[in-house]
N, C-alpha and C positions, 0 to 999 in steps of 0.2 A: 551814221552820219559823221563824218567826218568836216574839221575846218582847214580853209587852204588859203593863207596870208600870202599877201605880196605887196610891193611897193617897195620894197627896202632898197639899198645901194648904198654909195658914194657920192658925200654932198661935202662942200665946202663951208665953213662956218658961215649963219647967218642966211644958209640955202633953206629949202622947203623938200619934204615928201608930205607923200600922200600914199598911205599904209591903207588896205583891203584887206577884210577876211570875209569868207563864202563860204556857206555852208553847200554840202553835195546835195543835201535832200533835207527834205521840210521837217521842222523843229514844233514839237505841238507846244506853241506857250513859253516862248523862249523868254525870261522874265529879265534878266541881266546880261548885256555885253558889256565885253573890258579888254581894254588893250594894259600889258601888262608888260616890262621890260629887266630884263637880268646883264649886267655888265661884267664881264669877266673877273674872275673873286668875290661878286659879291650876291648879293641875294637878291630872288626876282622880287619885285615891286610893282606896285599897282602905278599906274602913266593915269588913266581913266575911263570911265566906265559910265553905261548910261542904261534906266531901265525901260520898259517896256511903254511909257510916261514918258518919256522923255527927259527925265530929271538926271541929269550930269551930275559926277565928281571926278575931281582932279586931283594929282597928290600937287603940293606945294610948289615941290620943284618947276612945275609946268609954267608957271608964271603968265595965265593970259597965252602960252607962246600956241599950244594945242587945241583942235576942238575934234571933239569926235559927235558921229552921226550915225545911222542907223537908217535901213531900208529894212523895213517889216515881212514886206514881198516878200523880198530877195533873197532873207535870211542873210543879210549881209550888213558890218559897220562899218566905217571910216574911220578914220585918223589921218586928220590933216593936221602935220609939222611945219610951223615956222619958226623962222628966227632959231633955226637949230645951233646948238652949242656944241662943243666936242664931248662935253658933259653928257650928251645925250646918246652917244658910242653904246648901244647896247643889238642884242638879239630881245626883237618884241614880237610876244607871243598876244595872239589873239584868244578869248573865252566866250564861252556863254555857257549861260546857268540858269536852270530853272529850278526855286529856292522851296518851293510847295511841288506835292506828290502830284505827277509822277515825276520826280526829281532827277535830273541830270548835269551834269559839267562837263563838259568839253573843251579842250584843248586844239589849237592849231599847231601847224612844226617849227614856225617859229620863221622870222624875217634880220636879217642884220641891217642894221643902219649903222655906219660910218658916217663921222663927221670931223675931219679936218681942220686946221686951227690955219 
């Protein structure tokens, strides 16, 4: 199974995306999705994440501005971006994780978002 992110570009401060990731093929028990962001120099970070529940977290910096969602079906979560900052210039890689056996993580290739001042 492989994940396949999209949504990313070129926004102007203050614009909006709306970031996709798809799984190819069906996930038995996918417990964790997380959208997660790495800024050139520096280390990738958790944006946020939501479990199987539906119980969200977000790191600090998101301030209200992000929400992420999830389609069960689909094997698929969102991240929708507002109020984006130039702060927010990263490549965001999508996950999902299932934390009890049969265990797996997964990774997508990764989306850039650019945001303009």
């Amino acid at each position: 199974v492989q994940l396949q992110a999209s949504g990313g570009g070129l926004v102007q401060a203050g614009g909006s995306l709306r970031l996709s990731c798809a799984a190819s093929g069906s996930l038995f028990g996918a417990d964790v999705m997380g959208w997660y962001r790495q800024a050139p120099g520096k280390q990738r970070e958790l944006v946020a994440s939501i479990t199987s529940g539906g119980t969200t977290n977000y790191a600090d910096s998101i301030e209200g501005r992000f929400t992420i969602s999830r389609d069960n079906a689909k094997y698929t979560s969102y991240l929708q971006m507002n109020s984006l900052k130039p702060e927010d210039t990263a490549v965001y890689y999508c996950n999902i994780r299932r934390r009890v056996l049969p265990r797996y993580d997964i990774w997508g290739q990764g989306t850039e978002v650019t945001v303009s001042s």
